[in-house]
N, C-alpha and C positions, 0 to 999 in steps of 0.2 A: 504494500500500500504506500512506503514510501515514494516511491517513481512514481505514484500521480499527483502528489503532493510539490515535487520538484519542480521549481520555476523552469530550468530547460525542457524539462519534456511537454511542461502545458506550453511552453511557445512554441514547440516542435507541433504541436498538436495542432493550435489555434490555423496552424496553416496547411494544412488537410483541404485536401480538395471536397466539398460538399457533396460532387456529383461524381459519377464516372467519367471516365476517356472513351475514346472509339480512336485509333488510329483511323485516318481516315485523311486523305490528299485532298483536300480542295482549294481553289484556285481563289485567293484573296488579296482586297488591295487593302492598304493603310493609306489615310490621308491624316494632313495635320496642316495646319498653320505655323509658318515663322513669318516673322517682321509684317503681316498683312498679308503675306500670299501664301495662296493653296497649293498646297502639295501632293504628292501621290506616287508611291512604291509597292508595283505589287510582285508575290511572292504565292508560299504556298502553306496548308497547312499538315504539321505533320500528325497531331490529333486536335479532337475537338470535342466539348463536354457543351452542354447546359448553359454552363456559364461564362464559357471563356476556351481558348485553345491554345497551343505552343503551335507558332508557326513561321518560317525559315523568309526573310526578307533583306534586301539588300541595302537596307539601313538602319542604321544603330541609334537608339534612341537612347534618355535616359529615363530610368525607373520611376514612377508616379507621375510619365509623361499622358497625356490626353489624348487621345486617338479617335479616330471615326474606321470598325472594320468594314468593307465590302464583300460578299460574297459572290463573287462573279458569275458563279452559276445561275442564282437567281434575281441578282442585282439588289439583293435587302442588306440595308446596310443598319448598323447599330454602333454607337459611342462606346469606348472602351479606357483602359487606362494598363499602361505596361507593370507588370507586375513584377516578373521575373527577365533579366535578360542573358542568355547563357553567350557562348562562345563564338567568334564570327567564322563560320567554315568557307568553302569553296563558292557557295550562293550567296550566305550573306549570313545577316545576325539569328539565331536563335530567341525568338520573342516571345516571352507568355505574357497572355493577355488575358484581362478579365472582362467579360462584357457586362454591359450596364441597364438594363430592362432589354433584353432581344426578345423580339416579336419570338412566339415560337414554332414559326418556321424558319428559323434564319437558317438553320444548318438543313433544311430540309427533311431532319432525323424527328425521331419521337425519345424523350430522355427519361 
């Protein structure tokens, strides 16, 4: 019972994904604003939950930046905010992102 009492593991906890994953490839843009102009990189995703997805884009944000994702497939787009950003490979950055009320067909799935 001590380990759930431990401040590290309730932080380790608090940040537990809610939902499941789906690996799942689909085709998305990010948009954002700098200095007054629109912007837009798109990329891909390498899974996607409910509420949010990691997905591989060819620019690097920083952590508690504000986003707009795209879904290309079906063109429904939802506000988001970068969560995690992992390592920049051969494509581009590794981005987790969490989405912000997505309609629920954004992913097209049922969660």
């Amino acid at each position: 019972m001590a380990l759930l009492r431990d401040p590290s593991f309730e932080a380790r906890m608090s940040y537990i994904r809610s939902s499941g994953r789906l690996n799942s490839r689909v085709a998305v843009a990010i948009e954002w604003t700098d200095a007054g102009r629109s912007l837009r990189a798109e990329g891909c995703t390498v899974d996607i939950g409910a509420k949010g997805c990691l997905a591989v884009v060819p620019q690097g944000f920083a952590v508690g930046q504000k986003l707009r994702v795209v879904n290309l497939i079906n063109q429904i787009s939802c506000e988001a905010v970068l969560v995690w950003r992992g390592h920049e490979g051969r494509t581009g950055w590794e981005l987790g992102l969490e989405l912000h009320d997505p309609s629920f067909d954004f992913w097209g799935l049922d969660f």
